[in-house]
VOLUMSE-400114 format. One record per residue (C-alpha): residue number from 1; x negated, y negated, z. Coordinates in Angstrom, 2 decimals. Each point is the difference from the previous one (the first is absolute). Example, Ala and Ser with C-alpha at 12.3 -4.5 7.8 and 13.67 -1.06 7.14 Angstrom:
BEGIN
+------+---------+---------+---------+
: resi :       u :       v :       w :
+------+---------+---------+---------+
:    1 :  -12.30 :    4.50 :    7.80 :
:    2 :   -1.37 :   -3.44 :   -0.66 :
+------+---------+---------+---------+
//
This chain:
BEGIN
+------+---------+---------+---------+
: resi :       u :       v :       w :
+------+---------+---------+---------+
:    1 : -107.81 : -122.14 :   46.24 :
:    2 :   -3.75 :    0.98 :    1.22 :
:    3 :   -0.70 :    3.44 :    0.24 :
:    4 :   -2.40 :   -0.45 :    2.66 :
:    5 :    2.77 :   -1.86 :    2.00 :
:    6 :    1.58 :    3.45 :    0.33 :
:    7 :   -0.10 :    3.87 :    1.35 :
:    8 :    0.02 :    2.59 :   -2.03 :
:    9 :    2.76 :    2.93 :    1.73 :
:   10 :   -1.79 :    3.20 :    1.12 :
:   11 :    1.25 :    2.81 :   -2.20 :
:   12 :    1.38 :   -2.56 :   -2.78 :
:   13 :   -2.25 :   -1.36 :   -2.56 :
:   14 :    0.74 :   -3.39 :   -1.13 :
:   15 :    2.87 :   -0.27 :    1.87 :
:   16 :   -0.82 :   -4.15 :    1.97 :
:   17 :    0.77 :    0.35 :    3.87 :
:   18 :   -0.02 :   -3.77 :    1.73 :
:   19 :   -2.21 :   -0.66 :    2.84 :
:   20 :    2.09 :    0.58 :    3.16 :
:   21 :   -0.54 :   -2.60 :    2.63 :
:   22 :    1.68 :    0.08 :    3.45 :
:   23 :    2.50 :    2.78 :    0.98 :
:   24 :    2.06 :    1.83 :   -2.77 :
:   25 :    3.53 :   -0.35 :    0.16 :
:   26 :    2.50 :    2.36 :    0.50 :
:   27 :    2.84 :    0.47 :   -2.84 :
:   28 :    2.53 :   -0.64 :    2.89 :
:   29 :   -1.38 :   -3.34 :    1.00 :
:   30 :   -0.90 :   -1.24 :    3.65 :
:   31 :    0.20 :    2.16 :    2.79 :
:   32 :    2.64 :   -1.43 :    2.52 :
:   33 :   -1.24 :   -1.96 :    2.38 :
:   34 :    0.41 :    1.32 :    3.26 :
:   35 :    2.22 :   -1.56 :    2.63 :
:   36 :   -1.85 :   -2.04 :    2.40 :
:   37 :    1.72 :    1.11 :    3.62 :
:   38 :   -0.91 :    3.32 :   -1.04 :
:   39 :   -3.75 :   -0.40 :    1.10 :
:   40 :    0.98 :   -1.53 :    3.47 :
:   41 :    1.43 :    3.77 :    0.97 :
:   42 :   -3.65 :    1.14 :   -1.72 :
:   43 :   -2.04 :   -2.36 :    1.93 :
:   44 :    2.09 :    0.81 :    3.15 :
:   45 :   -0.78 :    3.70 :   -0.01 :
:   46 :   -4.05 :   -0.33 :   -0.71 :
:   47 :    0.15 :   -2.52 :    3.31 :
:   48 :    2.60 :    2.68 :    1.72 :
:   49 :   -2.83 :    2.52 :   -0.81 :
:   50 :   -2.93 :   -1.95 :    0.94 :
:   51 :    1.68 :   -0.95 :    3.78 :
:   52 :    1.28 :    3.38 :    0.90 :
:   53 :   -3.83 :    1.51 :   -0.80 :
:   54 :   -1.31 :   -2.95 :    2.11 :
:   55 :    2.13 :    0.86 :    2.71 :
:   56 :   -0.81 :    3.44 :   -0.22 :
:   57 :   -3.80 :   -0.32 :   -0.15 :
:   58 :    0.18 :   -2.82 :    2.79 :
:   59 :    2.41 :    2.46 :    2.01 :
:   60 :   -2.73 :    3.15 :   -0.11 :
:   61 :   -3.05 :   -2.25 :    0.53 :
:   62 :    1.67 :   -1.57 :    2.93 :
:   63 :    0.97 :    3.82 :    1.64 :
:   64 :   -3.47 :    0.61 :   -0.63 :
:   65 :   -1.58 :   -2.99 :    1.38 :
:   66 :    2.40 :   -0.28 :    2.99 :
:   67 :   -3.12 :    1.70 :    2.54 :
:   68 :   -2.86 :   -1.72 :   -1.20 :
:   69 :    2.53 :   -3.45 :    0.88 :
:   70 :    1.37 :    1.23 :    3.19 :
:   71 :   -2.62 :   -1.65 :    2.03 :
:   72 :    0.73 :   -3.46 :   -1.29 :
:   73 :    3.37 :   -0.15 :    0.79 :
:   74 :    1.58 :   -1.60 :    3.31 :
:   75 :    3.74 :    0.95 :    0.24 :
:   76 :    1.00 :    1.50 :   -2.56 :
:   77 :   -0.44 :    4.07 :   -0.53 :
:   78 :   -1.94 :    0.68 :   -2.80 :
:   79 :    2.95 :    2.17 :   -0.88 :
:   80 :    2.93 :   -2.28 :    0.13 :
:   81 :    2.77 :    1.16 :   -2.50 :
:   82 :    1.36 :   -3.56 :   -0.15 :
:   83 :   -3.00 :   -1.47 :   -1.80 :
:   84 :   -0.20 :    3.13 :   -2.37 :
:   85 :    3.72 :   -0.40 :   -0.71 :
:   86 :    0.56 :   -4.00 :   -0.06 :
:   87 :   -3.77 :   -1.08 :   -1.96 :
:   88 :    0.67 :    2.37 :   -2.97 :
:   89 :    3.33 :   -0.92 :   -0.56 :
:   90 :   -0.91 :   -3.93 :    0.05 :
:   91 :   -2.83 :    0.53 :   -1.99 :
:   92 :    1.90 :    1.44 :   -2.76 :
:   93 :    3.02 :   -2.35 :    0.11 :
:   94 :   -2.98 :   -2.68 :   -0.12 :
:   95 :   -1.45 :    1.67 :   -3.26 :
:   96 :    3.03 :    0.61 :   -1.62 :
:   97 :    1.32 :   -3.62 :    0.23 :
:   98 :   -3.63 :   -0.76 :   -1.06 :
:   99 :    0.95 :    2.21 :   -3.28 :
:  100 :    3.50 :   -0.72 :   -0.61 :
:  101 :    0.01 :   -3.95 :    0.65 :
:  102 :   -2.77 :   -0.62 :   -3.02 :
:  103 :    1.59 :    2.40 :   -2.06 :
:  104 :    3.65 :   -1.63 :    0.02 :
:  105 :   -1.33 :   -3.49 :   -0.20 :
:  106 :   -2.32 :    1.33 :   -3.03 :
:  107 :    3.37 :    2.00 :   -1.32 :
:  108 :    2.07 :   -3.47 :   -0.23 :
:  109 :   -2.25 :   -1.73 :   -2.03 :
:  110 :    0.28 :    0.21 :   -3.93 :
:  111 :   -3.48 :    2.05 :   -1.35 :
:  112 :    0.08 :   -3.09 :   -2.88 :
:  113 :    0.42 :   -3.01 :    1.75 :
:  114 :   -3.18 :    1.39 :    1.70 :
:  115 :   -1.79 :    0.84 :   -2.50 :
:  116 :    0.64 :   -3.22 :   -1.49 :
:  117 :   -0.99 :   -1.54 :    3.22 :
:  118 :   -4.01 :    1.21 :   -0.14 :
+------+---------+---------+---------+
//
């Protein structure tokens, strides 16, 4: 055994410490590994979040724009309480299928298979 293969402890003379490499274990062993449909709910709410403030941003910009647009509408008020009820509500069914559908496919597939796969 090399002395110069190995650490001296702070605070201890002559007492060998090995060269740590990696992450030191835990007495307990692994952590558990964390169930897989649990980060569809996780991914779900950071989308959830990210639509309603895009809805809400869009929704103030467009009460504020609505005068400076006026002019270039034909038809329709620049007002009309149908299109500022019906276009937020698609637009957030639209980005929350756009979160949830990814999410469940990516929730179905076993994280080794692919790993193993790249």
């Amino acid at each position: 055994m090399k002395i110069d293969n190995l650490k001296l402890a702070p605070g201890k003379p002559g007492t060998p410490q090995a060269k740590t490499v990696g992450a030191p274990v835990k007495p307990g062993g692994a952590p558990p590994k964390p169930n897989p449909t649990a980060i569809t709910p996780a991914q779900g709410a950071a989308g959830v979040r990210l639509a309603v403030a895009g809805v809400v941003i869009g929704m103030a910009s467009s009460f504020g724009l609505t005068r400076s647009i006026a002019t270039f509408l034909f038809g329709v008020k620049a007002w009309d309480p149908a299109v500022f009820v019906v276009v937020p509500i698609v637009l957030t069914a639209v980005a929350l299928a756009a979160v949830w559908l990814p999410a469940g496919r990516a929730s179905r597939i076993d994280p080794i298979v692919a790993l193993r796969y790249e």
